[in-house]
C-alpha positions, 0 to 999 in steps of 0.5 A: 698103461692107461693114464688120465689126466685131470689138469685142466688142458689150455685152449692153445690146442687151436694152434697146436693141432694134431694130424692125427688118423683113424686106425685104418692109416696104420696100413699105410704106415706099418713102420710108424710106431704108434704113440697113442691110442685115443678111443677109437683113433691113434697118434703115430710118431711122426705126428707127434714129430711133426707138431714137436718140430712146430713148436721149434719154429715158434721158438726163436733160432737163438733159443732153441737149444736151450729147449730139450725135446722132454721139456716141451714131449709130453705137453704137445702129446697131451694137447693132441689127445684131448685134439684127437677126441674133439676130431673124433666127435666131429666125424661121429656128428658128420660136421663138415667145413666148406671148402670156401670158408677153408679157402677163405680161412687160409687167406685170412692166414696169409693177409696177416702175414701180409702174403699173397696165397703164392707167396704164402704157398713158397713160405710153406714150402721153405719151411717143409709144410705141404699146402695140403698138410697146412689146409688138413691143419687149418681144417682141423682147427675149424672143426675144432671150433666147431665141435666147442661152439656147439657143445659149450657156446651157446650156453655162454650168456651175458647179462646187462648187469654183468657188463654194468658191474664188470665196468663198474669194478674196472673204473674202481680198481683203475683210476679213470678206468684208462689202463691196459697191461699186458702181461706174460705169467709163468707158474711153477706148480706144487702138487696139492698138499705139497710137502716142504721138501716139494715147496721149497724145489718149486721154489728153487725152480721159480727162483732160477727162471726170475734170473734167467728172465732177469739176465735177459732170456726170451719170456716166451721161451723161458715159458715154452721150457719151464712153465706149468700155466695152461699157457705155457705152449703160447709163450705165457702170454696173457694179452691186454688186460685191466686191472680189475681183469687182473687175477687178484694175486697179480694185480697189486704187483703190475700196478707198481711195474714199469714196462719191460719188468720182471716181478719177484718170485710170488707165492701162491697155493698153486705154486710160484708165479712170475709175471712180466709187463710188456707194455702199458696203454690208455684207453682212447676215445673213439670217435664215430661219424653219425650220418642223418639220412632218408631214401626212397626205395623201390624193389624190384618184382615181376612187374618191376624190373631193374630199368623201371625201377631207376627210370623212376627214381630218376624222375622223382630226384628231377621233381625233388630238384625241381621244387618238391618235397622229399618227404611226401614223395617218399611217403608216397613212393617207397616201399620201405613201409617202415621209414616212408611213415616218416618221410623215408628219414632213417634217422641217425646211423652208425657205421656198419648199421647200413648195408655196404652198397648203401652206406658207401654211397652215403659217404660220398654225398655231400650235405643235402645232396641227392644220389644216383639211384643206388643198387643194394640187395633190397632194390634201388635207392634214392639217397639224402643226407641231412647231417653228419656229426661226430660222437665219442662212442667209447661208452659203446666200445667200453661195454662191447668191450666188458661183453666179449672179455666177459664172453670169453671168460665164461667160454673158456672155464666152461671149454676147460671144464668139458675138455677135462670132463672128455679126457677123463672119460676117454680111453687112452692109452700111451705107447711112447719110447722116452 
């Protein structure tokens, strides 16, 4: 039977990848009962095994028998499907991930979990996941992305005004603009034009998950069994969000919410959504250290090697020691044409604005101290600084803020719209024995 699905499919397929093959595997396989055919590709049974048993191991060892395999089959197939078709326009587009970011992807991993790559490679193994599977999964989550970025990011553009409204709308909805929530949501659907009968089962249903919230059952669980939002599989969790963030229908509700509550059964034209507040934070300032700095640079050439280069740099920090001044010196002398008109002065810089090199050897210098000659990929440096001060840059933070939330927001609607769009066009057929 050929089947599509036109519910928009959660982003959540970046943590759920399939492993799924070409036809070709089948010779490899020929015990391997075939669950679906997608396009030109399939998913086999122990792929789909295998991402099943994933989901348990997010699931904590107290929950998990209170999650069946049918409540969580045919969500995990789905996401692999609409994984399988994006894989597939990776191969047909011949995108490759390097083995270096790969490499350093899987460290990434392990850092956050606070393992050395031994270690992590030994926690693997204890959970029964190869290195290699492990890196085929990793890999297929950065083609993944890769395929989304370039079909839909690059169409994903913010404004000034959006970032000036966007906050704006924040600071009205949230006295002092301060407040963070963070929230888990958890949707019991009704199909559109939804009879009585139907309303009042959801209903029901959604009355059940609010006491068993209640009496004390894992929010993530409850979500991962019960839940139809697109995040149900990621355990319902919305992140930090303001109010103004906030979808309308919930908001007037987290704002009387203290954290750890669970709020009532809330009705909308999709369903009965349950929301908890895990955790509320205020904004804080962030403060910045600015540095005033000016240099001399002098690049290297075929005429001027790296030994020449320090050799006068340390000549003209003696004359500048001996009396001179920096700044007609840098004029005459640095080959960083655009701050040699003003003396070598670079003005006031942020962290993060300078190359690494530079900018840890600026740290280190003392008010109007002079530096070694210092290497960076432009050539050698001859450092001063003049100042260092202070600055609240949390108007800075807020707006980089507002920019990538509103980034995101775009990016994910306009990845949901086309993930739809693919799955409704794809071919697919389902083979799975329930």
């Amino acid at each position: 039977m050929v089947m599509k699905n036109t519910r928009a499919t959660s982003l959540i397929i970046l943590l759920l990848m399939s492993l799924s093959f070409p036809l070709a595997a089948l010779a490899k396989a020929p015990m391997n009962r075939i669950v679906a055919i997608v396009d030109k590709g399939i998913i086999l049974q122990s792929q789909l095994d295998e991402q099943i048993k994933q989901m348990y191991q997010r699931i904590p060892v107290d929950q998990r028998a209170s999650i069946s395999r049918k409540d969580i089959q045919s969500r995990v197939l789905e996401q692999m499907i609409i994984t399988e078709l994006q894989l597939q326009i990776a191969r047909r587009s011949q995108i490759q991930i390097p083995e270096a970011e790969l490499d350093a992807a899987i460290g990434r991993v392990a850092n956050s979990n606070k393992l050395s790559p031994e270690q992590f490679k030994n926690v693997l193994e204890k959970d029964g996941v190869s290195l290699a599977d492990f890196r085929k999964s990793i890999r297929d989550q950065l083609l993944v992305r890769r395929v989304q970025s370039s079909f839909v990011h690059h169409e994903v553009k913010i404004s000034q005004q959006e970032v000036d409204s966007f906050l704006k709308l924040m600071e009205q909805n949230d006295v002092g603009g301060s407040s963070e929530y963070h929230l888990g949501h958890i949707l019991i659907s009704t199909p559109e034009n939804a009879t009585p009968e139907q309303v009042n089962k959801a209903k029901q249903k959604a009355n059940e998950v609010a006491n068993s919230l209640n009496a004390g059952q894992r929010f993530a669980t409850v979500s991962i069994a019960k839940s139809d939002a697109s995040n149900a599989l990621e355990g319902g969790d919305l992140g930090w969000m303001k109010q103004a963030q906030m979808p309308s229908l919930l908001a007037p509700y987290v704002k009387d919410m203290q954290d750890g509550d669970i709020s009532p059964v809330i009705q909308s034209p999709s369903g009965f959504h349950i929301i908890k507040l895990f955790e509320t934070r205020g904004q804080e300032k962030v403060m910045v250290t600015k540095t005033h700095a000016r240099h001399i640079l002098i690049k290297i050439n075929a005429l001027i090697s790296d030994n020449i280069a320090k050799d006068r740099l340390i000549t003209l920090k003696t004359r500048i020691e001996n009396g001179e001044e920096f700044t007609p010196l840098a004029r005459a002398n640095s080959d960083d044409r655009g701050s040699a008109i003003k003396g070598g002065d670079l003005g006031w810089v942020e962290p993060g604005a300078l190359v690494p090199a530079f900018e840890a050897a600026m740290n280190k210098l003392d008010i109007n101290q002079l530096s070694e000659p210092v290497q960076t990929q432009f050539g050698w440096h001859l450092i001063q600084v003049l100042g260092r001060e202070q600055k609240d840059n949390s108007k800075l933070m807020r707006e980089a803020q507002a920019r990538s939330q509103l980034r995101k927001r775009k990016a994910d609607a306009a990845i949901n719209a086309w993930l739809v769009k693919l799955r409704d066009e794809a071919y697919v057929e389902y083979r799975i024995q329930n």
